[in-house]
C-alpha positions in Angstrom: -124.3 -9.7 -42.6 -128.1 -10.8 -42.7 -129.8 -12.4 -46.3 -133.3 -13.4 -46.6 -134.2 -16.9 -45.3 -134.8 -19.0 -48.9 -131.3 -17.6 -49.8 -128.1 -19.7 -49.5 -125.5 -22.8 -50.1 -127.6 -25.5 -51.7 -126.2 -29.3 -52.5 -129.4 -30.7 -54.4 -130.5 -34.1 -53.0 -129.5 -37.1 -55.3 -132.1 -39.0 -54.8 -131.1 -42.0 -57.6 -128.1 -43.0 -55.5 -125.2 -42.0 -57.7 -121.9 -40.6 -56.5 -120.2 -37.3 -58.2 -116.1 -38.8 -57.5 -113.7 -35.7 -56.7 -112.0 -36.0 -60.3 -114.4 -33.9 -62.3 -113.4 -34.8 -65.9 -114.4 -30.7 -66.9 -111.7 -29.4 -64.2 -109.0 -32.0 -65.3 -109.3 -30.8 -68.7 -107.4 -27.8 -67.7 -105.6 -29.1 -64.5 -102.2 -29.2 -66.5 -101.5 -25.8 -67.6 -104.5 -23.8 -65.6 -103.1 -20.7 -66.2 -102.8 -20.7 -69.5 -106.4 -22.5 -70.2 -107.9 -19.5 -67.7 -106.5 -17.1 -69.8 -107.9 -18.2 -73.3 -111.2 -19.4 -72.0 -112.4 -15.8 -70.4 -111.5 -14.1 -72.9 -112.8 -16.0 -75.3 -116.0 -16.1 -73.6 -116.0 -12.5 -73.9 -115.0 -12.0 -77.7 -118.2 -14.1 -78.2 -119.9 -11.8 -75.8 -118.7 -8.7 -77.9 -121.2 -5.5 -77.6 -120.2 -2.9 -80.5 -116.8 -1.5 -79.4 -113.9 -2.9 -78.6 -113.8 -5.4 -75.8 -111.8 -4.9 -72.7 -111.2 -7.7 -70.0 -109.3 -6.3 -66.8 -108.3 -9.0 -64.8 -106.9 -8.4 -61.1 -106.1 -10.1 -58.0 -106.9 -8.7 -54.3 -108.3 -9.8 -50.6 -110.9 -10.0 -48.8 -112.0 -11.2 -45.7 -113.0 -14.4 -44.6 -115.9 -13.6 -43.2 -117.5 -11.4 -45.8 -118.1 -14.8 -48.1 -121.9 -15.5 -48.2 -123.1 -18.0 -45.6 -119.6 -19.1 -44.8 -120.7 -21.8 -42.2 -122.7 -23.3 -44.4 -120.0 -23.3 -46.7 -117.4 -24.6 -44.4 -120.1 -27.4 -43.5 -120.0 -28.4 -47.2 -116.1 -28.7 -47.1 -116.5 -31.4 -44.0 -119.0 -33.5 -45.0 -116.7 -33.7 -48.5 -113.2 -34.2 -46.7 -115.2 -37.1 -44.8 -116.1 -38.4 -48.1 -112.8 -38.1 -49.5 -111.3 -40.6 -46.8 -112.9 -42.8 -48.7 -112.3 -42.0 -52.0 -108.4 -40.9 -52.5 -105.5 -39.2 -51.2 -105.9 -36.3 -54.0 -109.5 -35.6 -52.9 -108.1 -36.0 -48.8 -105.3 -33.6 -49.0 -107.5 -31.4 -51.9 -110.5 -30.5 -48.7 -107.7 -30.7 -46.0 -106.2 -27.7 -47.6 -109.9 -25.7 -48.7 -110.9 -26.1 -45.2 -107.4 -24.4 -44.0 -108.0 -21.3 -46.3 -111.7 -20.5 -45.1 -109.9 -20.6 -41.5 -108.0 -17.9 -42.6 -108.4 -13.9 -41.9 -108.0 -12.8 -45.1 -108.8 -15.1 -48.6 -107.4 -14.1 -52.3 -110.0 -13.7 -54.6 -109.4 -13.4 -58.7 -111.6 -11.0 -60.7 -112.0 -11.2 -63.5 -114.4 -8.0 -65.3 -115.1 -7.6 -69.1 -116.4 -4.4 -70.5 -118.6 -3.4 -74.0 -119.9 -6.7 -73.7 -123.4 -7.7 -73.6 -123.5 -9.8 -70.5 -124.4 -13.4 -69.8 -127.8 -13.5 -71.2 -130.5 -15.0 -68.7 -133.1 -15.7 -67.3 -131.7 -19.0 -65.6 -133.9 -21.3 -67.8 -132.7 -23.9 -70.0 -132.0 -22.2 -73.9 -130.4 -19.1 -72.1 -126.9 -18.3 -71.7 -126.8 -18.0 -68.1 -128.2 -21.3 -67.8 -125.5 -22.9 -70.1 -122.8 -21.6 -67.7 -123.9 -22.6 -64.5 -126.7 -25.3 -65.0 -126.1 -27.3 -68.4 -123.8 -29.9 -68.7 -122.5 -30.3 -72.5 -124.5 -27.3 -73.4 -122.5 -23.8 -74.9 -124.8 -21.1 -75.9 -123.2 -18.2 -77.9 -124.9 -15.0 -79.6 -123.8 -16.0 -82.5 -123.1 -19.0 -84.5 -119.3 -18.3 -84.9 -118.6 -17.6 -81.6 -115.7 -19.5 -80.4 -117.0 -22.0 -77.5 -118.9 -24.7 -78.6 -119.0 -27.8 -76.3 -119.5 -26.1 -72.6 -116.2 -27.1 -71.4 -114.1 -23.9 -71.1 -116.5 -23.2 -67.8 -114.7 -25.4 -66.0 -111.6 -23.6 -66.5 -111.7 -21.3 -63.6 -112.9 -23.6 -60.8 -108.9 -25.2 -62.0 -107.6 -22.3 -60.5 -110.0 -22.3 -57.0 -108.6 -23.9 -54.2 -111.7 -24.1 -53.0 -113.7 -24.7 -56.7 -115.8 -21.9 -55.9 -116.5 -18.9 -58.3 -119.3 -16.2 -58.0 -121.0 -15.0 -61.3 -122.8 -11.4 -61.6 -123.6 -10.1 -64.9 -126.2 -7.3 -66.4 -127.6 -7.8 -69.3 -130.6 -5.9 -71.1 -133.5 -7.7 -72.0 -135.7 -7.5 -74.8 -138.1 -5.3 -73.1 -135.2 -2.8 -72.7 -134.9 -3.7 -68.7 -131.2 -4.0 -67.4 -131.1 -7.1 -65.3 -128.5 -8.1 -62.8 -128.0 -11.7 -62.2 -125.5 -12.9 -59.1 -125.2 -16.5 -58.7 -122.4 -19.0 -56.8 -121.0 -22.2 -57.7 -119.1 -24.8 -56.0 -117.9 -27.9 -57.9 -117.1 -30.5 -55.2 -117.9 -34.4 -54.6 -120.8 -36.5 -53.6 -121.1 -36.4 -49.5 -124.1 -37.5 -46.9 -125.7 -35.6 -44.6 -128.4 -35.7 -42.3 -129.0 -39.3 -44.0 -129.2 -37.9 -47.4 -127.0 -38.1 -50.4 -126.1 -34.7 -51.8 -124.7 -33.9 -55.1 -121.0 -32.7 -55.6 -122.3 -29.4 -57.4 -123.9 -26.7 -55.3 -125.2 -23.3 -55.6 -125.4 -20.0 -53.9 -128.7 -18.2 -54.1 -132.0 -18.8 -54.2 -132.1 -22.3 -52.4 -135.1 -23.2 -54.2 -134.3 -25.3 -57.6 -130.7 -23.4 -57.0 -131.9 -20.2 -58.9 -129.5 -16.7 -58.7 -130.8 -13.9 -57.0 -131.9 -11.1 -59.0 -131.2 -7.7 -58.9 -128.4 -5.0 -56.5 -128.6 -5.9 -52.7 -126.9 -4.0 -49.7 -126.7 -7.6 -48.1 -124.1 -8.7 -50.6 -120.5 -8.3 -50.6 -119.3 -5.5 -53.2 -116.9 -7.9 -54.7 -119.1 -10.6 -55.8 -121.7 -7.9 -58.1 -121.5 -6.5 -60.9 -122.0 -2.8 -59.8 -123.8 -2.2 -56.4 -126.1 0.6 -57.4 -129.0 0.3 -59.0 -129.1 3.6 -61.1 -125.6 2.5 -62.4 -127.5 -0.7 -64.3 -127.5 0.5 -67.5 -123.6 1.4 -67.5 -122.9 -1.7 -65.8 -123.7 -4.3 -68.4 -121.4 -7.3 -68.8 -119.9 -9.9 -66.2 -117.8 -10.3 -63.3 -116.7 -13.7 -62.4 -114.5 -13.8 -59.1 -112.6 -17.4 -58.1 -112.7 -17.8 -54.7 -109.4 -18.5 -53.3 -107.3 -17.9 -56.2 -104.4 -20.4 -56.9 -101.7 -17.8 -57.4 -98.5 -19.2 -58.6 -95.2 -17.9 -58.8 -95.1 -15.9 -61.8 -98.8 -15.9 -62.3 -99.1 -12.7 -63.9 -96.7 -13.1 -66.7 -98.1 -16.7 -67.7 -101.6 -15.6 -68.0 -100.3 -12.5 -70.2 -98.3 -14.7 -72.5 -101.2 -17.0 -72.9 -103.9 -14.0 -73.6 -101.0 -12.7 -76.3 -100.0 -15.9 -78.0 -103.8 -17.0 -78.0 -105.3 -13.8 -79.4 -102.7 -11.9 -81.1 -105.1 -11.2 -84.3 -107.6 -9.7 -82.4 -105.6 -7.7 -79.9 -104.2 -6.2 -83.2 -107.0 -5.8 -84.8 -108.1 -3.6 -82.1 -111.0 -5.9 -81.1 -109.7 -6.9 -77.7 -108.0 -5.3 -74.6 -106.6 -6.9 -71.9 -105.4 -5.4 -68.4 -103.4 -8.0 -66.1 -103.3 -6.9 -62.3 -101.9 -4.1 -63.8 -98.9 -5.2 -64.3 -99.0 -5.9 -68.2 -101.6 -4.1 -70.9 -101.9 -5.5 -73.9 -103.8 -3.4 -76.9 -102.8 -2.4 -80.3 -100.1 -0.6 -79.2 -98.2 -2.5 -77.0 -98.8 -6.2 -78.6 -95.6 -6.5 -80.5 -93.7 -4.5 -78.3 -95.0 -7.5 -75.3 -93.1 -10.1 -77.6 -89.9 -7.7 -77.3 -89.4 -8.3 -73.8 -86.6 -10.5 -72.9 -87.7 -10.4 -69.3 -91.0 -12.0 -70.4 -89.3 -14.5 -72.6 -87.0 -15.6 -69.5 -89.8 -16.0 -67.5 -91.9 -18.7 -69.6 -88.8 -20.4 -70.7 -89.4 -23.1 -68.0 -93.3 -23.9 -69.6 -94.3 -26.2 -71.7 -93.6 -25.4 -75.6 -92.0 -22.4 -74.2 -90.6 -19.8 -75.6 -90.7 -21.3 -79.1 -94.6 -20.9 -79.3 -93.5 -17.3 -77.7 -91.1 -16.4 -80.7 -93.6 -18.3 -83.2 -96.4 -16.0 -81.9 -94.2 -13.6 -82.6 -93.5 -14.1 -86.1 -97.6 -14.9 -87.0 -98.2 -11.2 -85.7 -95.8 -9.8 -88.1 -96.9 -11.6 -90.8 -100.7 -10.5 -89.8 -99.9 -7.1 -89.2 -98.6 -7.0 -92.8 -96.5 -4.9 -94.5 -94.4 -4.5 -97.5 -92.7 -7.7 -97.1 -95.9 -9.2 -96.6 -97.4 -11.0 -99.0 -101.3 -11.4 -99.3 -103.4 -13.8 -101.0 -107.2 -13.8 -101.5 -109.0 -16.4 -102.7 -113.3 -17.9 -102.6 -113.6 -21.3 -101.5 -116.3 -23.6 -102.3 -117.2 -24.7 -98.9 -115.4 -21.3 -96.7 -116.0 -18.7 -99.1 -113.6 -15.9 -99.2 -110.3 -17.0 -97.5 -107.5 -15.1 -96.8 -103.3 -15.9 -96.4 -100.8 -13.5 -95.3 -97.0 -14.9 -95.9 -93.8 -13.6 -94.9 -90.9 -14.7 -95.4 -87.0 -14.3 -93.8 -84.4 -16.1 -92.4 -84.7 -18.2 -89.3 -88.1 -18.3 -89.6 -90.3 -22.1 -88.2 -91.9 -22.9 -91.5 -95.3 -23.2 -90.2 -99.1 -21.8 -91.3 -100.8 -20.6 -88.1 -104.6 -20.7 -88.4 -106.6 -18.0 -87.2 -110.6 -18.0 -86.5 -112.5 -14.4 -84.9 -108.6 -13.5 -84.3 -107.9 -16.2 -81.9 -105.3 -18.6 -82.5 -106.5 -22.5 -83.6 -103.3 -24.3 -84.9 -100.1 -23.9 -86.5 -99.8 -28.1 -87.3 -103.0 -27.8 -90.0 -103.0 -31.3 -91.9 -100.8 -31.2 -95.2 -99.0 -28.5 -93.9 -96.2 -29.6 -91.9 -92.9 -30.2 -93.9 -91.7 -27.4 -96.0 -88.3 -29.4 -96.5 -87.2 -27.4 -99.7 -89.1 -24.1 -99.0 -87.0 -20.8 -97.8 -87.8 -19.8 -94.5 -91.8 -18.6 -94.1 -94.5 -18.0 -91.4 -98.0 -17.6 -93.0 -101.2 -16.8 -91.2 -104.5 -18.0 -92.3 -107.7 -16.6 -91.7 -111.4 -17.4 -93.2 -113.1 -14.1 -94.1 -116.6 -15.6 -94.7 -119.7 -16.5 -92.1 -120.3 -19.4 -93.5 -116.6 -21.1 -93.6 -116.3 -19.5 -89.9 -119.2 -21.7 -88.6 -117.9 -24.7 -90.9 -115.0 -24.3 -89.4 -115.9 -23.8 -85.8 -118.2 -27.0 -86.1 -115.0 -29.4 -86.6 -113.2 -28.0 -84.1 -112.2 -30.5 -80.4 -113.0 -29.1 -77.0 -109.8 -27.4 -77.0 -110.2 -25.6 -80.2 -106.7 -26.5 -81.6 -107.7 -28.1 -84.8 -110.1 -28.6 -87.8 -111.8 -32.3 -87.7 -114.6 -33.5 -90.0 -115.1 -36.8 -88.3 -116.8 -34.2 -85.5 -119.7 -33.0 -88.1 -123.0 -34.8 -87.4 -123.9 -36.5 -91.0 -122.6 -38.2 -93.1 -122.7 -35.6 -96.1 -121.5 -33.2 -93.3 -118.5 -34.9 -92.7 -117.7 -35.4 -96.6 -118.5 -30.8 -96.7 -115.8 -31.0 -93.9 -113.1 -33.3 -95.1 -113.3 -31.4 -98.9 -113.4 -28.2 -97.5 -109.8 -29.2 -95.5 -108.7 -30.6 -98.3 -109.1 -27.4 -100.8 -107.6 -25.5 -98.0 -105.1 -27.5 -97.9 -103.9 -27.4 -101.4 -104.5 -23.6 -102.0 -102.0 -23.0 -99.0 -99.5 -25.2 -100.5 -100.1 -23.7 -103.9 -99.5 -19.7 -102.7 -96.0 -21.0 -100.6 -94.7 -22.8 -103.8 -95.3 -19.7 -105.3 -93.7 -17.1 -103.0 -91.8 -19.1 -101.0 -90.3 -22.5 -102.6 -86.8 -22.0 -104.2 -87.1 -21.7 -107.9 -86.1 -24.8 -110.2 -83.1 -22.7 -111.9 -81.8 -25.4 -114.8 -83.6 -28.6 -116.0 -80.5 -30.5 -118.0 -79.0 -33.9 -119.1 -75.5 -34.4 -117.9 -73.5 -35.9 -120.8 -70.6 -36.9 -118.7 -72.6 -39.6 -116.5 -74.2 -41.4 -119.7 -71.3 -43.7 -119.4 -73.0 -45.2 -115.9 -76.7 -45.1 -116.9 -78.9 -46.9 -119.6 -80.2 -44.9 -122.5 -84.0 -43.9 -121.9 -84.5 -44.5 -125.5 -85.5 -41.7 -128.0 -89.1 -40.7 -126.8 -91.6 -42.9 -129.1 -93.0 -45.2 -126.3 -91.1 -48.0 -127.3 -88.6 -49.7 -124.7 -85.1 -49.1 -125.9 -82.2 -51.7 -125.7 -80.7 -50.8 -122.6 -82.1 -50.5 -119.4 -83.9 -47.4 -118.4 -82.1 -44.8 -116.1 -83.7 -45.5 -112.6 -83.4 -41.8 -111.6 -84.6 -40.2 -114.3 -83.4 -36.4 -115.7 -81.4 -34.3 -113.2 -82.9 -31.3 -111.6 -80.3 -28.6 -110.3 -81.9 -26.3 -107.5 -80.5 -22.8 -107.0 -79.4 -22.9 -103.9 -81.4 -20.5 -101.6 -80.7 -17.6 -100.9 -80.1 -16.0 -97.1 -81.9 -12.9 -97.1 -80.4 -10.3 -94.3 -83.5 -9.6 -93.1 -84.2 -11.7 -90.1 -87.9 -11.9 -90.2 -88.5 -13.3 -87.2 -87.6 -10.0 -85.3 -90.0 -7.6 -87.8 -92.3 -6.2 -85.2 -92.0 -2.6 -84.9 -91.5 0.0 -88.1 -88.9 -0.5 -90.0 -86.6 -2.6 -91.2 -83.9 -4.4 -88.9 -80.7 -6.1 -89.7 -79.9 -9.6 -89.3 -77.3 -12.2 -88.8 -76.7 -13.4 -91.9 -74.2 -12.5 -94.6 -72.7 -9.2 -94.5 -75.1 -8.2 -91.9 -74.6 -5.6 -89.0 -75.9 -5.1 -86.1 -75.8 -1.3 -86.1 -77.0 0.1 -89.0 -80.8 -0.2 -89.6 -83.1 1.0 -92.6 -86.9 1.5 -90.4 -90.1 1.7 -92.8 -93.6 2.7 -92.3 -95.1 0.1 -91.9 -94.3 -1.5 -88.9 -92.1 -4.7 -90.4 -88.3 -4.9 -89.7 -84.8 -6.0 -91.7 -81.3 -5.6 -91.9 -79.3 -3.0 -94.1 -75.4 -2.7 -93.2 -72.5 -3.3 -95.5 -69.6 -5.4 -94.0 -65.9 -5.1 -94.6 -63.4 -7.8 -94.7 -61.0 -7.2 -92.2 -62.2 -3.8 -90.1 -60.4 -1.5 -92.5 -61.4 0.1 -96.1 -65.4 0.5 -97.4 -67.1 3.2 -98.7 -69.9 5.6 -97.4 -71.5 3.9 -94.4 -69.3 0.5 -94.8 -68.3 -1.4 -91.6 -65.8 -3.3 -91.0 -66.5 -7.1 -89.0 -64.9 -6.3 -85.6 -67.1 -3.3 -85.5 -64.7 -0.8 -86.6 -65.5 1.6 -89.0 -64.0 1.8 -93.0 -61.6 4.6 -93.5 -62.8 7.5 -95.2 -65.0 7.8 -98.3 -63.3 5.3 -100.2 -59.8 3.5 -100.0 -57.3 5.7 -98.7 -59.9 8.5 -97.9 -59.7 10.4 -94.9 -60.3 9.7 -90.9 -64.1 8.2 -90.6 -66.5 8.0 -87.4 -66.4 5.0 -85.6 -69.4 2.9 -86.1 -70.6 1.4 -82.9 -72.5 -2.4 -82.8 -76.2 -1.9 -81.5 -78.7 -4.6 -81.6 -82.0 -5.4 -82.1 -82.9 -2.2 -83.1 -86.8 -1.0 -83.3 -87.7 2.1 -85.1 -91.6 2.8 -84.4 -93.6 5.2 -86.5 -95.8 6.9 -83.6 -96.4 10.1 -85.4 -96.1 12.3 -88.9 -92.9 13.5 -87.2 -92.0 11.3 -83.8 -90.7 7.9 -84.3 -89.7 5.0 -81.3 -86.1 4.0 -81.6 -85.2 1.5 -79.2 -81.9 -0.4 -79.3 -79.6 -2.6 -77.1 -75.5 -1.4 -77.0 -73.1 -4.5 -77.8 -70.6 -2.1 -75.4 -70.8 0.6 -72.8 -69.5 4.1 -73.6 -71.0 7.3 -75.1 -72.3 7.8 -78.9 -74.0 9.6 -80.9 -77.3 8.2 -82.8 -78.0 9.6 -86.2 -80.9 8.8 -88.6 -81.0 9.1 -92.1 -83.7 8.8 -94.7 -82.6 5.5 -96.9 -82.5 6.4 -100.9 -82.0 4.0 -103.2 -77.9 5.3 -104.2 -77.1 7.1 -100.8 -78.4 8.4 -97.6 -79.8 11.8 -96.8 -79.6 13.1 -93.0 -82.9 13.6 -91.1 -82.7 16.1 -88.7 -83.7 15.1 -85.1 -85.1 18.6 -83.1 -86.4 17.1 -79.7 -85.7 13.7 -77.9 -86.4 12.1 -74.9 -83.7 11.0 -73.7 -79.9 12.2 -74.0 -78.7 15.8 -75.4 -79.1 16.9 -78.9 -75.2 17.7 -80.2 -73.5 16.1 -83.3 -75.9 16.3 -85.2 -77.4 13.5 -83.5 -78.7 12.3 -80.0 -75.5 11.9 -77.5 -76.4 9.1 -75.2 -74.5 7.6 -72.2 -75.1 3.5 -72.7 -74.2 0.6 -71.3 -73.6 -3.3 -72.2 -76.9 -5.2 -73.1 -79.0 -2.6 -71.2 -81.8 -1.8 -73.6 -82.0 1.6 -74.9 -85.8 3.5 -75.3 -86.1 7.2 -77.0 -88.8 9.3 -78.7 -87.4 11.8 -81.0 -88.9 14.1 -83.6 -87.5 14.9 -87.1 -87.5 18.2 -88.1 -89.8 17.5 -91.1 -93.1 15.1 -91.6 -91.6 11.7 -93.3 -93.1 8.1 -92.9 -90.4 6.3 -95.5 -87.5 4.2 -94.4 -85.0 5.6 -92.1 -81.5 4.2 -91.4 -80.4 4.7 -87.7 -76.7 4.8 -87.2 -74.3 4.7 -83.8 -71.2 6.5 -83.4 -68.4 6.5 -80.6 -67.4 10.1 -79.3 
């Protein structure tokens, strides 16, 4: 592969003596959980990056070889005179080159890509005010398109050389400029240590391109690998624009896939469900408006986080905050204008087994769910509630308090004085008006204010109400207040994703009967007998069993199978989802029926997936805990609540 002369590897001369150590306080940021950080920051960067239509990230792991990487020897040469430095330094930094220098003597090197689509690109040209400059040149520096955009400090650009085992990446992005040229703009990075050579003291950071004052080289080339530019054709500019940003070398651990998923799902549930985001993983996983809720379904994926940190509660807690945003008619929404965030918005739900906890959302990426004031709901029933600013103005208050890791609000971050007060009574209005909408909805109800005549024996008389002091001492506990106590709903919120209502675990609830609405939220409907025997239309009995007949003593009734879990997605005027998990293994029969407010009217099914039509139902083969997935049409157009029901045969 030949390249022009002036183009290149190029460690900068330091010239004042200093020495760039291995431990690069950007890359630490993120060397706990890299994954996870990767996953947030790219896709962050590209929400910010947003062009008019949806944005899609694809994301995908492959090889290459060795030998196709840019000036590799001058690479490699890089790597030694750094591992010679590192003997000096520490045993990290020793066994960190040791190992980079073993994978460029490899055949074949794994390379992440990482592509995002309907953006606008990373802005150049590479001089200091542009966006391109901020990611590879500035220090401290973020520059956005807009001010709400979600980066702010300059630090989430370190989060893919945390993934490099050889803290390399390759940047190539088209963009349009304002004279209506598409530009392409290819530049390499390496973040690596201070190191000597030829009697000179380099800098740690270095640069692929134009060796002169490190600049990227502009415009398609032959010379160049296909897999470090954007597009490779110059007549495909136009169509091309936005970024690719490959790691070189890509960390892949076990699991790799899954982990990044969960992170790009727990971090940007809103938007992903608003339909502003798409993202593709090695695809493996695709998550889109469709297939969000049906992501935090997935046992597998559960069992395969459940070893992470905060995992899988922030998993199930994710969960719950995108049923609550998708909304619903056991949502509850809230509007109100703040002085300082102008119109805000609160979406509450509430259900049993639910964490208690106000997740706070900003451009439909998750912030916090521990917001100041907002932490112990001691006497509350069982809520999630999602927060979300609908103004400009709040969103760049807002976005100005938050830390380098965007997980909370702090004024002490604004830059005056007066700033810091905006910031700190903004919070605190925020603050209160949350707590006031979940006393309202979701606070048990003081049922009976009284004074208990039996106990004036053991207390003092509080005197008779005209401010003077009384002769006995005052009752040190003051009136009694009797709570009711609250009340388990059977709908087990934290399982409403999907369209319909599911049953829960709580009193008198079944696993097999389930009433499925129209609006994608989820809850519990059966009746339960006593001791497996008598009930009336559609009771069940606790083991399972069904009632006997229509009424005590009526005639022989259909068994009533246990099926959990059950999902009932509306996907069309007539096609629903059903998808359910067997408690045993055996052959039924799965009925629907449209829920009334007396009784229950059959729906006919005419076509399903999956199974045989017979029995006025869908006859199924099933087995123990294997999970059950069906489309079936109704015989009629109907987007109301639907009960779905198991038989044996």
């Amino acid at each position: 592969m030949t390249f022009l002369a002036n183009i290149g590897w190029q460690h900068p001369v330091d010239e004042s003596d200093q020495w760039d150590g291995f431990n690069e306080p950007g890359i630490e940021h993120f060397a706990g959980s890299p994954i996870q950080h990767l996953a947030r920051e790219v896709n962050q960067n590209a929400l910010d990056a947003g062009d008019t239509d949806i944005v899609v990230v694809k994301i995908r792991l492959h090889e290459v070889e060795v030998s196709s990487i840019p000036h590799l020897a001058e690479l490699k040469a890089n790597l030694i005179s750094c591992h010679e430095a590192s003997l000096q330094e520490s045993e990290k930094a020793r066994i960190f080159f040791e190992a980079a220098q073993a994978e460029l003597n490899k055949h074949k090197i794994s390379v992440l890509e990482i592509s995002d689509y309907n953006t606008l690109g990373i802005r150049g040209p590479s001089e200091n005010g542009t966006p391109f400059f901020a990611f590879m040149k500035a220090k401290g520096q973020s520059r956005k398109g807009n001010d709400t955009a979600t980066g702010s400090y300059g630090i989430g650009k370190f989060a893919p050389y945390a993934v490099s085992k050889i803290r390399t990446i390759f940047i190539s992005t088209v963009y349009q400029e304002d004279s209506g040229v598409y530009t392409q703009l290819t530049q390499g990075k390496s973040i690596l240590m201070s190191h000597d050579r030829d009697g000179k003291r380099k800098q740690g950071v270095g640069f692929w391109g134009i060796r002169e004052k490190c600049q990227p080289v502009s415009g398609v080339s032959p010379d160049f690998p296909k897999w470090i530019q954007r597009t490779n054709s110059k007549a495909d500019l136009p169509a091309s624009k936005g970024s690719k940003l490959t790691v070189l070398g890509f960390d892949a651990a076990k699991n790799w896939q899954a982990h990044l998923a969960v992170s790009v799902a727990e971090n940007f549930f809103g938007a992903i469900s608003d339909g502003k985001l798409i993202v593709v993983v090695d695809d493996t996983y695709t998550l889109d408006q469709t297939t969000i809720y049906g992501f935090f379904e997935n046992d597998t994926i559960r069992g395969l986080i459940k070893n992470l940190k905060d995992e899988p509660e922030q998993f199930d807690n994710s969960k719950n905050y995108l049923a609550a945003h998708i909304g619903g008619i056991e949502v509850i929404t809230e509007e109100t204008e703040q002085r300082e965030l102008g119109l805000c918005q609160v979406k509450i739900l509430i259900g049993e087994n639910l964490p208690k906890k106000v997740c706070a959302l900003r451009n439909g990426m998750f912030i916090t769910d521990s917001l100041n004031r907002l932490k112990i709901f001691s006497d509350f029933k069982d809520f999630v509630a999602v927060f979300h600013c609908q103004s400009t103005k709040g969103n760049e208050l807002l976005r100005s308090m938050e830390p380098p890791r965007h997980d909370d609000f702090e004024p002490a971050r604004l830059a005056t004085k007066e700033e810091k007060k905006r910031g700190k009574k903004a919070l605190e209005d925020l603050s209160a008006w949350l707590k006031e909408m979940l006393k309202k909805h979701a606070k048990d109800p003081v049922s009976e204010v009284t004074v208990i005549d039996e106990l004036k024996d053991f207390f003092g008389d509080e005197g008779d109400g005209d401010g003077g002091k009384g002769t006995e001492e005052i009752n040190p506990y003051g009136e009694v207040v009797i709570r009711a106590k609250p009340i388990r709903t059977r709908v087990k919120a934290s399982e409403k994703l999907g369209d319909g209502y599911e049953s829960g675990d709580g009193e008198g609830g079944d696993s097999g009967t389930v009433a499925s609405g129209g609006d994608g939220l989820v809850g519990r409907t059966g009746a339960v007998g006593g001791n497996g025997l008598g009930g009336g239309n559609g009771a069940r009995s606790r083991n399972g069993l069904g009632g006997k007949g229509d009424g005590e003593g009526g005639g022989s009734q259909k068994v009533m199978v246990d099926i959990n879990n059950v999902r009932a997605i509306l996907s069309g005027t007539k096609t629903r989802k059903i998808a359910f998990t067997p408690v045993s293994s055996g052959k039924i029969v799965l009925h629907v029926k449209e829920a009334g407010a007396d009784s229950d009217y059959d729906v006919a099914i005419v076509k399903s997936g999956q199974g045989i039509l017979g029995k006025g139902g869908v006859v199924l083969d099933v087995q123990a805990g294997t999970r059950i997935n069906i489309d079936i049409e109704l015989n009629q157009e109907f987007s109301g609540a639907l009960k779905v029901v198991a038989h044996e045969i």
